[in-house]
PALUMKE-439048 format. One line per 2 residues: number of its first residue (from 1); their letters; for each residue z, y, x of C-alpha. Coordinates in steps of 0.25 Angstrom, whole numbers. Last residue first. Layout:
<gudos>
NUM = A = Z/Y/X  ...
</gudos>
This chain:
<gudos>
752 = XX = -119/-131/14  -120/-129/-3
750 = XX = -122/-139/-11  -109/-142/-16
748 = XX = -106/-128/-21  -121/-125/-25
746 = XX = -118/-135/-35  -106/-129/-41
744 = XX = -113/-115/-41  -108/-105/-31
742 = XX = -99/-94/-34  -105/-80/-32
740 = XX = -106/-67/-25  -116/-57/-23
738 = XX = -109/-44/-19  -113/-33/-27
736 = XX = -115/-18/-21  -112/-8/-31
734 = XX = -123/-1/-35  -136/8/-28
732 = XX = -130/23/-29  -138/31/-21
730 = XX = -131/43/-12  -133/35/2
728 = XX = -148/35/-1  -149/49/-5
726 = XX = -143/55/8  -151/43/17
724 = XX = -163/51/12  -158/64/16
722 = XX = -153/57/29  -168/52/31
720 = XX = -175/64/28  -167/74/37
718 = XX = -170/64/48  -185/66/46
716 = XX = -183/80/45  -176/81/58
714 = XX = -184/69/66  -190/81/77
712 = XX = -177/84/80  -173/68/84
710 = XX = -159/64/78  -167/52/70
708 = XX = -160/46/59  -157/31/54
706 = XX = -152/30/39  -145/17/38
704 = XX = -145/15/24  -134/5/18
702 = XX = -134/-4/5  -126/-12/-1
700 = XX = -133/-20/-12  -130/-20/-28
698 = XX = -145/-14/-32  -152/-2/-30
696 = XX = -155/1/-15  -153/-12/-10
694 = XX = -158/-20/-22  -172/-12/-22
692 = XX = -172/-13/-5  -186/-21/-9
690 = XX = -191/-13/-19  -189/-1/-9
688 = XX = -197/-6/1  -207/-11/-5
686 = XX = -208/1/-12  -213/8/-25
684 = XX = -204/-3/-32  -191/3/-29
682 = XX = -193/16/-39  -181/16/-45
680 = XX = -180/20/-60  -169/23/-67
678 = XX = -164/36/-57  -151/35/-53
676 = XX = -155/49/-44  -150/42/-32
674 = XX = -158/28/-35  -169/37/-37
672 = XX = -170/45/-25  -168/31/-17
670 = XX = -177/25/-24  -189/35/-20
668 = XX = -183/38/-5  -186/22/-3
666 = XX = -199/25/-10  -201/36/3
664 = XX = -197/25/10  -208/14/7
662 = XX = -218/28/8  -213/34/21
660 = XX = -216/17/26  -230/14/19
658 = XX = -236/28/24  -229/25/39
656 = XX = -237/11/38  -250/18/33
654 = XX = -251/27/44  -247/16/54
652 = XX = -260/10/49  -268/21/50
650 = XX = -261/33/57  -245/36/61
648 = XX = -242/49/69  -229/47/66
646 = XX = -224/62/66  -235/66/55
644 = XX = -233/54/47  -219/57/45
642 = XX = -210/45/46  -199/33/38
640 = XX = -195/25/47  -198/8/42
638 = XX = -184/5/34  -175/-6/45
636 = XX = -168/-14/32  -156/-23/34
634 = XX = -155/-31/21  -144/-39/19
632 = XX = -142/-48/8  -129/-56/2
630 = XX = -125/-69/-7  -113/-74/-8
628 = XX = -107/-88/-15  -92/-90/-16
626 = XX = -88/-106/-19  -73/-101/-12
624 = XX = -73/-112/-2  -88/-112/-1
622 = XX = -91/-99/3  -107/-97/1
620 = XX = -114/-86/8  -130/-82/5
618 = XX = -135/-72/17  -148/-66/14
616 = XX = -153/-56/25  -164/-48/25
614 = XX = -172/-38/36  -181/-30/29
612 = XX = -190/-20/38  -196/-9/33
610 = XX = -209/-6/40  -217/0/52
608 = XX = -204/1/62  -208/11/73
606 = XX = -207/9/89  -212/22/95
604 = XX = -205/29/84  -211/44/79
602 = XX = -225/43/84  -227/30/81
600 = XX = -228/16/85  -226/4/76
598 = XX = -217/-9/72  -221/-18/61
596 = XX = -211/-30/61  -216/-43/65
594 = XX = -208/-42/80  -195/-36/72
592 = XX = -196/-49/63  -197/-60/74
590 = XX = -185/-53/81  -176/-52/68
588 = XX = -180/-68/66  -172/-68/80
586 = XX = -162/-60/75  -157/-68/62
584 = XX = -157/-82/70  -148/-75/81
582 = XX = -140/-71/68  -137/-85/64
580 = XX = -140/-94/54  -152/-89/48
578 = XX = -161/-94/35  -175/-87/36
576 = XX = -182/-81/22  -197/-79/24
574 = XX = -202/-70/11  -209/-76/3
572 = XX = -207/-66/-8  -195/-55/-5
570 = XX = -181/-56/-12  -173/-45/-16
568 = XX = -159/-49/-23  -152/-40/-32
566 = XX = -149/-51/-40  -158/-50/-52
564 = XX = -169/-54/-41  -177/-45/-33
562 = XX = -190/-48/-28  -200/-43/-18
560 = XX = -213/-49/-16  -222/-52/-2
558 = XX = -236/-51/-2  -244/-59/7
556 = XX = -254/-50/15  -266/-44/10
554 = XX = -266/-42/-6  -275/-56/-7
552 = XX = -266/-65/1  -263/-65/16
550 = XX = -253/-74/22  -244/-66/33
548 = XX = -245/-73/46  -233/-85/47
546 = XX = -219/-85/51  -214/-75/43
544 = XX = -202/-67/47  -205/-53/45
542 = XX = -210/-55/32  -219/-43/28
540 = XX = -216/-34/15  -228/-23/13
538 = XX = -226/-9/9  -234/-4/22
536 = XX = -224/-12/30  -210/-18/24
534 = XX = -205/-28/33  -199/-43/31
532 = XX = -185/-49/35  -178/-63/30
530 = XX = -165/-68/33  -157/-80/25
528 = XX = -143/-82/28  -134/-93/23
526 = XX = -119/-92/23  -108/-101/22
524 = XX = -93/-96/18  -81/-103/20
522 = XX = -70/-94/26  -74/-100/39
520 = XX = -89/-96/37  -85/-82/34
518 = XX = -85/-79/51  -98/-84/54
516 = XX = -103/-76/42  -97/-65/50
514 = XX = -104/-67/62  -117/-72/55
512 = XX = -117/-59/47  -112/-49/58
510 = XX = -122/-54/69  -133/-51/56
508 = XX = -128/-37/54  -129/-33/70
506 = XX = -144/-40/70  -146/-29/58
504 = XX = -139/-18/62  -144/-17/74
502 = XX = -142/-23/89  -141/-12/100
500 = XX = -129/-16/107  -133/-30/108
498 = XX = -147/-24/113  -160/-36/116
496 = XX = -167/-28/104  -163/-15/100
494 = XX = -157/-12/86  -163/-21/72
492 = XX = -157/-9/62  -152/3/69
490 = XX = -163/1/80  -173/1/65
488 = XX = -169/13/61  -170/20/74
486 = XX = -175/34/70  -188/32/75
484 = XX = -196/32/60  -187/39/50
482 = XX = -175/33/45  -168/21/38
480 = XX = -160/9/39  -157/-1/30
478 = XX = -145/-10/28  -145/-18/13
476 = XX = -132/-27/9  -131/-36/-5
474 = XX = -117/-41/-4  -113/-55/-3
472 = XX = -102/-55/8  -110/-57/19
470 = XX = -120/-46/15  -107/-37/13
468 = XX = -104/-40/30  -118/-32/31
466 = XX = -112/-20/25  -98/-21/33
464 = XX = -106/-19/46  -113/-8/42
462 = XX = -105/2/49  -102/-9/60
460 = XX = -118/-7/62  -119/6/66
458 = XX = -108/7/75  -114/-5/83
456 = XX = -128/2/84  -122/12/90
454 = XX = -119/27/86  -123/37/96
452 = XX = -132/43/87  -121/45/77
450 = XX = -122/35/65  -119/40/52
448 = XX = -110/34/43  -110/35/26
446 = XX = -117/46/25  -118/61/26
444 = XX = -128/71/29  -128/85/32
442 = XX = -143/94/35  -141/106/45
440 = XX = -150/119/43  -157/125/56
438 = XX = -169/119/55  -163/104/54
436 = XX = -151/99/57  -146/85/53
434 = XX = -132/83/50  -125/69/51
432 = XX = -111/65/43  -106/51/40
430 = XX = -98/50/55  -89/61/54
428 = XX = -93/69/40  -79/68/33
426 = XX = -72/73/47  -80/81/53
424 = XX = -90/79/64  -104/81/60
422 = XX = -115/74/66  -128/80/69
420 = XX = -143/79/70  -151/90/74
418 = XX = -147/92/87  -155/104/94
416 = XX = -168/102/103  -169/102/118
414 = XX = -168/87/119  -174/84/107
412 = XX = -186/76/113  -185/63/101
410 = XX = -190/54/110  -178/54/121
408 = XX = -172/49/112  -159/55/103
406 = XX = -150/43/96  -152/36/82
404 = XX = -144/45/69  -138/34/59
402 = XX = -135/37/45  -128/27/39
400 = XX = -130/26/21  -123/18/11
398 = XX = -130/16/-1  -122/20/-13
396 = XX = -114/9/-22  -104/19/-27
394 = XX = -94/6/-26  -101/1/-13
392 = XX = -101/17/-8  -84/18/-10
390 = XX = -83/5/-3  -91/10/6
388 = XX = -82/20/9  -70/14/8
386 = XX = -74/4/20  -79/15/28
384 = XX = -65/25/26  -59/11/31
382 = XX = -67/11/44  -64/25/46
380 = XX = -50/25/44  -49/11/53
378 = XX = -58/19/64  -48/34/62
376 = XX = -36/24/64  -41/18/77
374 = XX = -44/32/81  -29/35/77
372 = XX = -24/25/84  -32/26/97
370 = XX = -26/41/96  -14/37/96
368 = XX = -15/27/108  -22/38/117
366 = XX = -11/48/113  -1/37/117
364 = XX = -7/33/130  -8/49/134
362 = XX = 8/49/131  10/38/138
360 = XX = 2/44/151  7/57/149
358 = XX = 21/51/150  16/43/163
356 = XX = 11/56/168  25/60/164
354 = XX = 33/49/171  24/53/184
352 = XX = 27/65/185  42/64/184
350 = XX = 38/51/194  33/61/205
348 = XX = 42/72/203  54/61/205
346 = XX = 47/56/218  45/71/223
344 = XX = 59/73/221  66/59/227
342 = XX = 55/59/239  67/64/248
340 = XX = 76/56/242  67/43/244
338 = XX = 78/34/241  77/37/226
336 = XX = 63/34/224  67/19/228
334 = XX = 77/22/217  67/27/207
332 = XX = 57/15/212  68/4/206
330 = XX = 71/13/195  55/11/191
328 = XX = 56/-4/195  69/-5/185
326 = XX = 61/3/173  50/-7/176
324 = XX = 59/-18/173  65/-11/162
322 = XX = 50/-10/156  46/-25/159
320 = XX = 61/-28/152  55/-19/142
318 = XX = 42/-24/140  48/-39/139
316 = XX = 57/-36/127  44/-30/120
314 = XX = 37/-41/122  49/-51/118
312 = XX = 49/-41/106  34/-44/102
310 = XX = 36/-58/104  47/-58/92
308 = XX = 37/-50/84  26/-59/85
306 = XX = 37/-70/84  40/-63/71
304 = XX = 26/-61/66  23/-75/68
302 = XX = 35/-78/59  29/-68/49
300 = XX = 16/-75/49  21/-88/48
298 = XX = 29/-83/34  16/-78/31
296 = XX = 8/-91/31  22/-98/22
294 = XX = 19/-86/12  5/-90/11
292 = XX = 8/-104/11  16/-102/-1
290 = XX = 7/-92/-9  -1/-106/-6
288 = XX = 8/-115/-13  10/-105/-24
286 = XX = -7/-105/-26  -6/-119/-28
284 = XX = 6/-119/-37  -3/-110/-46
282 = XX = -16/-118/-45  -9/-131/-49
280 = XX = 0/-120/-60  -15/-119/-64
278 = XX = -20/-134/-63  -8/-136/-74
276 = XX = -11/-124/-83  -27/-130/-83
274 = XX = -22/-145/-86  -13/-137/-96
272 = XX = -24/-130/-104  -34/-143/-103
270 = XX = -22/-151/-111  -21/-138/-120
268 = XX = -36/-141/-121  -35/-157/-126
266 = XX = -23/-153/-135  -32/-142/-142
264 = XX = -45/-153/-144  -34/-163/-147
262 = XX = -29/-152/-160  -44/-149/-163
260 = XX = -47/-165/-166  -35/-164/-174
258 = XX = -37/-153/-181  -52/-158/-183
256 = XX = -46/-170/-189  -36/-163/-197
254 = XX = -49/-156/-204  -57/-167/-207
252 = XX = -44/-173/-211  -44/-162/-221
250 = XX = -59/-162/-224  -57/-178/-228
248 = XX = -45/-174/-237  -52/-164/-243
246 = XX = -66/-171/-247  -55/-182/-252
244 = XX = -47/-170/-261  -63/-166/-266
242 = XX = -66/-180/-271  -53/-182/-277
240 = XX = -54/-169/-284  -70/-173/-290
238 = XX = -61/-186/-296  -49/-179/-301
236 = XX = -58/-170/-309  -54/-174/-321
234 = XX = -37/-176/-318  -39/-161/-314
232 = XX = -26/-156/-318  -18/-166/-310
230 = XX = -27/-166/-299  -23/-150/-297
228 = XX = -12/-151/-288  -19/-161/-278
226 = XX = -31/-152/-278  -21/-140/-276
224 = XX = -14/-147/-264  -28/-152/-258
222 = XX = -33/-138/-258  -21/-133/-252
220 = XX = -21/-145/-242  -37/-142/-238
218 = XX = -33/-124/-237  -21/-129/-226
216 = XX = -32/-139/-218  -41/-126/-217
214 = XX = -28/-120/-211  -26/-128/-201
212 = XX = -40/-130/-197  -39/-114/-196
210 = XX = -28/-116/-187  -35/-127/-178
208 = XX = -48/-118/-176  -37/-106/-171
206 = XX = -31/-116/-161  -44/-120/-155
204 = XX = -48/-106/-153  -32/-104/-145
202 = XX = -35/-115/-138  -48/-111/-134
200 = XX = -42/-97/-128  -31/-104/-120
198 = XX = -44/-113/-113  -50/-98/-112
196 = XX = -34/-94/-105  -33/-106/-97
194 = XX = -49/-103/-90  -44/-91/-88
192 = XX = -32/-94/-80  -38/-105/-74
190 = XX = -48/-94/-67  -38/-85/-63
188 = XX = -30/-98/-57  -43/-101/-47
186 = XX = -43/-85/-44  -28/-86/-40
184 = XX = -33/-100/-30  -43/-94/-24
182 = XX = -33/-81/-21  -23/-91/-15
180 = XX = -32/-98/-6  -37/-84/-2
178 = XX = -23/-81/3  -21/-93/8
176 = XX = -35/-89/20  -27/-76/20
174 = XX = -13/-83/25  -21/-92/35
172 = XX = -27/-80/39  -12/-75/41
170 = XX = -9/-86/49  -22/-87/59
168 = XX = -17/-71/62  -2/-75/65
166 = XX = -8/-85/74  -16/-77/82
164 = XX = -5/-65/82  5/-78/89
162 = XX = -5/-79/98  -7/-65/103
160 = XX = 9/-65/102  9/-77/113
158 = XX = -2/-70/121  8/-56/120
156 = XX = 19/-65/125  12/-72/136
154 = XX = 10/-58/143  22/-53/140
152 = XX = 28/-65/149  17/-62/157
150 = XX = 21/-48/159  36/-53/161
148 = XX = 33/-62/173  24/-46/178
146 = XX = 39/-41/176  46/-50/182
144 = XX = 36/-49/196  37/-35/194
142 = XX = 53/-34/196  50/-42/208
140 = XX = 41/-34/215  50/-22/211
138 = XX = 62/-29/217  53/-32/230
136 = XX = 50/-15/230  63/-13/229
134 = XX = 67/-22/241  55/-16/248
132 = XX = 59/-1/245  73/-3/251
130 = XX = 66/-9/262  56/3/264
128 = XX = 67/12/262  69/16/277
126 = XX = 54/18/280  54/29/270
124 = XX = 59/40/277  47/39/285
122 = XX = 37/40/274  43/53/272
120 = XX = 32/64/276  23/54/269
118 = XX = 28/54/256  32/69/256
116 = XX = 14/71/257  11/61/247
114 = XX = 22/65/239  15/81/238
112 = XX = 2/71/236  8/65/224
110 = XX = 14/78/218  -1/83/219
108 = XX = -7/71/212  2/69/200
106 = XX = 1/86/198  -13/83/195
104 = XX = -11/69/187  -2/78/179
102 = XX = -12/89/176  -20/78/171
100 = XX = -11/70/162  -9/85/156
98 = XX = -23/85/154  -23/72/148
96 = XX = -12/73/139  -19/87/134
94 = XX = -33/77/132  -23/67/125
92 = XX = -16/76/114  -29/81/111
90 = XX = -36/70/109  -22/67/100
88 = XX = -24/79/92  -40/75/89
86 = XX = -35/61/84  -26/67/75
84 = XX = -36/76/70  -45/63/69
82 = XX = -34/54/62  -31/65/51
80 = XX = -44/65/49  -46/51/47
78 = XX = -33/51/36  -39/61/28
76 = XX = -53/52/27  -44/41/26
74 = XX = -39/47/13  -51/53/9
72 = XX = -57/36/9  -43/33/2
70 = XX = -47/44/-8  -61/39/-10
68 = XX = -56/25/-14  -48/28/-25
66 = XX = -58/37/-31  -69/26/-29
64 = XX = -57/16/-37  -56/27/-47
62 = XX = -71/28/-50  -73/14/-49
60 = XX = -62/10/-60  -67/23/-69
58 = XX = -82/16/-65  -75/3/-70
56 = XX = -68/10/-84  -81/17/-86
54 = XX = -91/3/-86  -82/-4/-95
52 = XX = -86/-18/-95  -74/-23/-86
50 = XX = -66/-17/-95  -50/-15/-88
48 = XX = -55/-14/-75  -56/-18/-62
46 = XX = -59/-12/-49  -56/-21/-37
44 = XX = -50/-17/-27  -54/-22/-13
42 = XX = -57/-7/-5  -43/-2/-11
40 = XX = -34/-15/-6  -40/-14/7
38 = XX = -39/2/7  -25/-1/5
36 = XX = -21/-13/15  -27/-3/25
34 = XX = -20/10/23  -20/21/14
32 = XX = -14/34/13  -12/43/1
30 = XX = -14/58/-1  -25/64/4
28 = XX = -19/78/10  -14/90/2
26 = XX = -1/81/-3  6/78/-13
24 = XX = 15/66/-14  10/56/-25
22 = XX = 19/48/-36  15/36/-40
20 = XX = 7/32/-52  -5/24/-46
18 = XX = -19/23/-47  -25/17/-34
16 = XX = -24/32/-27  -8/33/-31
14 = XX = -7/17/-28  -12/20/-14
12 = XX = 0/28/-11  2/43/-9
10 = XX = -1/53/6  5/65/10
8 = XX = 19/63/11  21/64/29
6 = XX = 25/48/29  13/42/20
4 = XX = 15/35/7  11/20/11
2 = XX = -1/15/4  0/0/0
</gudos>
């Protein structure tokens, strides 16, 4: 839970989740947060009273967003305070420094002042050379001890390493129960419904069983009155008699169906109690393993007492180590003290030295404060990320990095002004860029942007989490876009033969097979499918065909896109390859980037011609809990979009730069109207388009990767891309869905 913070400023959590308790005023934020409650936060579930009421679950989204957006300012507060305390501590070491300086200075000259007294009275030391050998033996000693008592440390410290092992295995054994037990509360649920339909039969059955009570009453008061009026209607004893046997039969009739009715009931409360029984099974079940769960924590609590019991034989060991360094220290003071004549400069000398060593602590403890508190501002930043695309998965916009690709030598701006820029406060750090142009400056802001200095490392731990989604059965589209030269397609595939230099899209694999790795001790098995074909001159090619394109009457073979009622885009005959590891997944990257159309031109001597689409399917089953996922990533490199009068392109490269401006200028088109929530979308005036149809207006998660070029001569062209990306990241696209479902019974046994 939130804790109410020392100086009165901030509330509990209940206050923001809804509560009633009493707040303290304050001008700042509020409330304070810590991890356990941003956890709790991010994994609420919203829930309702009407599940069919659409206001009461946007009222339930509205508060939850509202919720949400006050933790985020919180941390935004919080990371301010951490930067000006970061800036008072940089200050506090530079003024340690200089005075560690001025120190070292007057160090050096008290030493050579020694220096000279030392040797105008190394005769006076000859007579306490013994004496200074016999203390120098007792020091050697006294080191011996201590250097048995580092060992002694030594061993500890490898002995508590262990024990934090082992204290680690028992509280996975602990989470590995608590799943068990959470299996086992959702089994109950389920007999608990199943109880309360068998109670609602009974209660059917029971109301069919009164009213043939009651139609057995009406028969015996009909019989009564015939019986009471035979002696009046001695004529028509005869029709009478008929109608009393007609009677009789309906009433056994009738006491037969009761009886038959009265099994069927003993028959269902025999079903009942089988169910009660197999619950209480269930029940003592569960109680067994609360048991072990509290038996796993008890081991963890003596594990943390012999952590602790080490901890103090540590610490009992440090200070025996101190007192014996406190006797060599006395040891020195009294060989010091038999020097009388040295006796003022020596004391000068350690006075000096007690406060460089004062300095020195005080140096060490600004250093370590301020590695708190940047390690504070990185946990703040990381969890500010977490809530924030939280918040974009509940407004369901596409996330948008902007990434700005180093100076060359090419661009010849060396005389000329910058006209990209970064700003540096707070709210902007790292989201911001600013582009200027004729003297008036343009401000942007997305999701990250990416500093020219930015690695590709740092570009792909931003998108890490996406591509984890994939795993986890989440639709999940990566594309990058720009203008010709502005590294696009270095951001997606990198530099061959570079570790260092990898993209996005070999970087997103290595994390696939790693973490699918991972999963396959909690049950899980995955099967991955890979396929990657090019858009060029609106015209699909597959990039890993074996054999030469068949021709047919329209030219070469024609390739349909579908989409399912899923959500799902497949391409006709396209080649689909099963992969087992990542090494498989780059060598058919290989054979793909030599069939890709590549050019020359003016503005990139190495130019991408098409759009590639590079897509992997990735189907998991978990056999333990019968779970089926399914998810898809697309990593799209877009063709740059260029002028025709910087490119210089004729005849065929002509027509390619034709076909590429207009697939992204029918980009621009969905995007203008998915932003205007317009009722037609015009995906079908691309291929390109059509085919991102489900990533830019279905249940996916998506992310542009807008590249920009900081050359002058590129200023419009940039301007256009960050305009562009301005509209993407405002579009609303829908909750993203994960794909989640319980296999079949035969698909259980058949599987593997």
């Amino acid at each position: 839970m939130v804790k109410p913070a020392a100086n009165g400023r901030r509330q509990v959590l209940s206050v923001v989740n809804g509560g009633q308790q009493p707040v303290v005023p304050d001008s700042g934020c509020g409330f304070e947060f810590t991890r356990d409650d941003v956890a709790l936060l991010l994994g609420e579930k919203i829930q309702t009273k009407n599940k069919h009421s659409i206001t009461e679950k946007c009222d339930a989204m509205r508060d939850y967003i509202r919720r949400l957006r006050k933790c985020i300012k919180w941390f935004e507060e919080h990371e301010r305070e951490l930067l000006v305390d970061q800036e008072q501590n940089h200050k506090a070491l530079e003024s340690a420094q200089n005075k560690c300086t001025d120190m070292e200075m007057l160090m050096s000259e008290k030493e050579q002042e020694l220096n000279s007294i030392i040797m105008e009275l190394r005769k006076n030391c000859t007579v306490l050379q013994e004496k200074s050998a016999k203390e120098e033996s007792d020091k050697l000693a006294a080191m011996e001890s201590l250097a048995i008592e580092k060992e002694a440390r030594l061993s500890i410290e490898r002995l508590q390493v262990s024990m934090l092992e082992e204290l680690e295995k028992n509280q996975r054994e602990c989470s590995t129960a608590n799943q068990k037990i959470s299996s086992l509360n959702d089994m109950y649920k389920r007999l608990q419904e199943y109880n309360t339909s068998l109670q609602q039969y009974n209660s059917k059955l029971q109301s069919e069983l009164n009213e043939s009570n009651k139609i057995l009453k009406n028969v015996e008061k009909e019989k009564v009155a015939v019986l009471e009026n035979l002696s009046n209607l001695r004529g028509s004893f005869t029709s009478l008699q008929d109608q009393l046997a007609a009677a009789k039969t309906s009433s056994n009739e009738t006491m037969k169906l009761k009886e038959a009715l009265a099994s069927e009931v003993g028959s269902l409360r025999w079903d009942l109690q089988v169910v009660r029984d197999e619950r209480d099974r269930v029940l003592l079940q569960g109680q067994d393993l609360s048991v072990e769960v509290l038996k796993y924590k008890e081991w963890a609590g003596k594990s943390v007492t012999e952590l602790g019991s080490l901890t103090t034989k540590s610490s009992e060991l440090e200070a025996t180590c101190s007192s014996q360094s406190d006797q060599i220290k006395r040891l020195q003071e009294k060989l010091a003290a038999a020097e009388n004549k040295l006796q003022m400069f020596d004391l000068s000398a350690f006075e000096i030295r007690t406060g460089y060593e004062e300095q020195q602590r005080v140096n060490c403890d600004l250093q370590l404060r301020l590695a708190e508190a940047e390690l504070k501002l990185v946990e703040g930043e990381s969890l500010r990320k977490r809530l924030h695309n939280t918040i974009l998965e509940l407004k369901g916009n596409i996330r948008v990095f902007c990434r700005v690709r180093p100076m060359l030598s090419d661009d010849g701006a060396d005389n000329e002004p910058k006209t990209v820029s970064f700003p540096t406060t707070t709210e902007n750090i790292g989201r911001g860029i600013e582009l200027l142009q004729n003297g008036q400056k343009h401000s942007f802001m997305f999701d990250k942007v990416f500093v020219p200095e930015s690695s590709q490392e740092e570009v792909f731990v931003e998108v890490s989490q996406l591509v984890q989604s994939a795993l986890d059965g989440y639709k999940v589209c990566i594309f990058a876009y720009g203008q010709t030269g502005s590294g696009k397609t270095h951001t997606m595939m990198g530099t061959p033969g570079n570790y260092d230099g990898k993209g996005l899209i070999p970087r997103s694999l290595e994390q696939i097979f790693e973490s699918r790795q991972m999963l396959q001790n909690q049950g899980w098995k995955y099967e991955m499918q890979v396929s990657m074909l090019e858009i060029y001159n609106e015209t699909i090619r597959d990039l890993l065909t074996t054999n030469r394109p068949v021709l047919t009457e329209l030219g070469t073979k024609q390739y349909a896109i579908k989409h399912d009622a899923n959500g799902n885009t497949h391409v006709s005959d396209l080649t689909v390859v099963d992969v087992r590891s990542s090494k498989e997944v780059s060598f058919l990257l290989n054979r793909a980037a030599q069939s890709r159309s590549v050019s020359k031109t003016q503005m990139n001597e190495q130019s991408s011609r098409s759009h590639f689409v590079f897509t992997l399917r990735i189907t998991g089953v978990n056999e333990s809990t019968e779970q089926q996922v399914q998810g898809v990533l697309n990593l799209i490199d877009l063709a740059g979009s260029e002028r025709l009068s910087k490119s210089g392109s004729t005849g065929g490269r002509l027509k390619e730069t034709q076909a590429i401006n207009k697939s992204l200028s029918a980009l621009s088109d969905v995007i203008f109207a998915l932003s205007k929530k317009e009722e037609h979308v015009p995906y079908r005036n691309s291929k390109l388009t059509y085919l991102l149809q489900p990533c830019l207006g279905g249940d996916s998660k998506t992310l542009m990767v807008v590249n920009v070029s900081p050359a002058p001569s590129s200023i419009s062209e940039s301007l256009c891309s960050l305009r562009f990306a301005s509209r993407v990241n405002a579009c609303e696209i829908g909750t993203p869905r994960r794909q989640l479902s319980v296999k079949p019974l035969d698909a259980r046994f058949s599987y593997g």
